[in-house]
N, C-alpha and C positions, 0 to 999 in steps of 0.2 A: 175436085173432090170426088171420090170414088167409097160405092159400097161393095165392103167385104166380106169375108168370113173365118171365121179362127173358132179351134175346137180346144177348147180350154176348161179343166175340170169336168171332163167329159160331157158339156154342153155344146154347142154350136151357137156362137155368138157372131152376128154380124155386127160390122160396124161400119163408120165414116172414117175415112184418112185424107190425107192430104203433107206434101210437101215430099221430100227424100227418104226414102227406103234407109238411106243408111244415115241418115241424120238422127241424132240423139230425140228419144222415145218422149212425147209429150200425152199423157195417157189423162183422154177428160171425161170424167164420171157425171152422171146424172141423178138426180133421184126423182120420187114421188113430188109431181105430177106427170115430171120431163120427161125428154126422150133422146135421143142422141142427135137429133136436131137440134136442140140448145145450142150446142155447139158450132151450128153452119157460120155462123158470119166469123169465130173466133178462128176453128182448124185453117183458112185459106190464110190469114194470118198469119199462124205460126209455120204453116209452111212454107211462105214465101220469107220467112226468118230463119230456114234451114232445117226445121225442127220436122218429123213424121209426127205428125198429131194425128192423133187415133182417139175415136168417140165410139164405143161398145154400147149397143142397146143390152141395158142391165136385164138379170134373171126378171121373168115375168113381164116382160116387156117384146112385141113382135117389132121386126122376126127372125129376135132371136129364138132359142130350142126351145120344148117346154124339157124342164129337167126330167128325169127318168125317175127322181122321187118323187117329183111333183113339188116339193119347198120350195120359197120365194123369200124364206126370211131374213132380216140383215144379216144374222147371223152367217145363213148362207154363204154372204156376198164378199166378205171380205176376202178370203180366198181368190175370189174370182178376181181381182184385177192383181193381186202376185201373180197369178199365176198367167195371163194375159201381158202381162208387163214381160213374163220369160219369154213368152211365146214370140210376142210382136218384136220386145226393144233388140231383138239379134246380137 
């Protein structure tokens, strides 16, 4: 498992992957309390199943960016994994 980074909705989001670059995109969300360690025991999983599983520390969450508006609200957020889903699923 490897941490990354990807600039998505002009954020800079790091995250956790794991598994094949070109293996079909398994994109795993967190919320309030979590953190994209949630994730640690599931992403080696899916990657040894073929799958690039990819865990993004959500907006407000380090260390990822802080946004440039400074918002953290759900509302926010949905965007942000289409638009990471374009970015990462290649």
């Amino acid at each position: 498992m490897q941490e990354r980074m990807v600039k998505a909705n002009a954020v800079e989001f790091s995250y956790l992957e794991a598994g094949p670059d070109n293996g079909p995109l398994a994109l795993c969300l967190h919320g309030f309390p979590d953190s994209a360690h949630t994730w640690r025991y599931l992403l080696p999983a899916l990657g040894d199943a073929g799958f690039h599983a990819v865990a993004p520390w959500m907006r407000g969450y380090a260390p990822t960016q802080i946004p440039a508006d400074g918002r953290y609200q759900t509302g926010r957020s949905p965007p942000t994994p289409v638009r990471c889903h374009d970015v990462l699923g290649r």
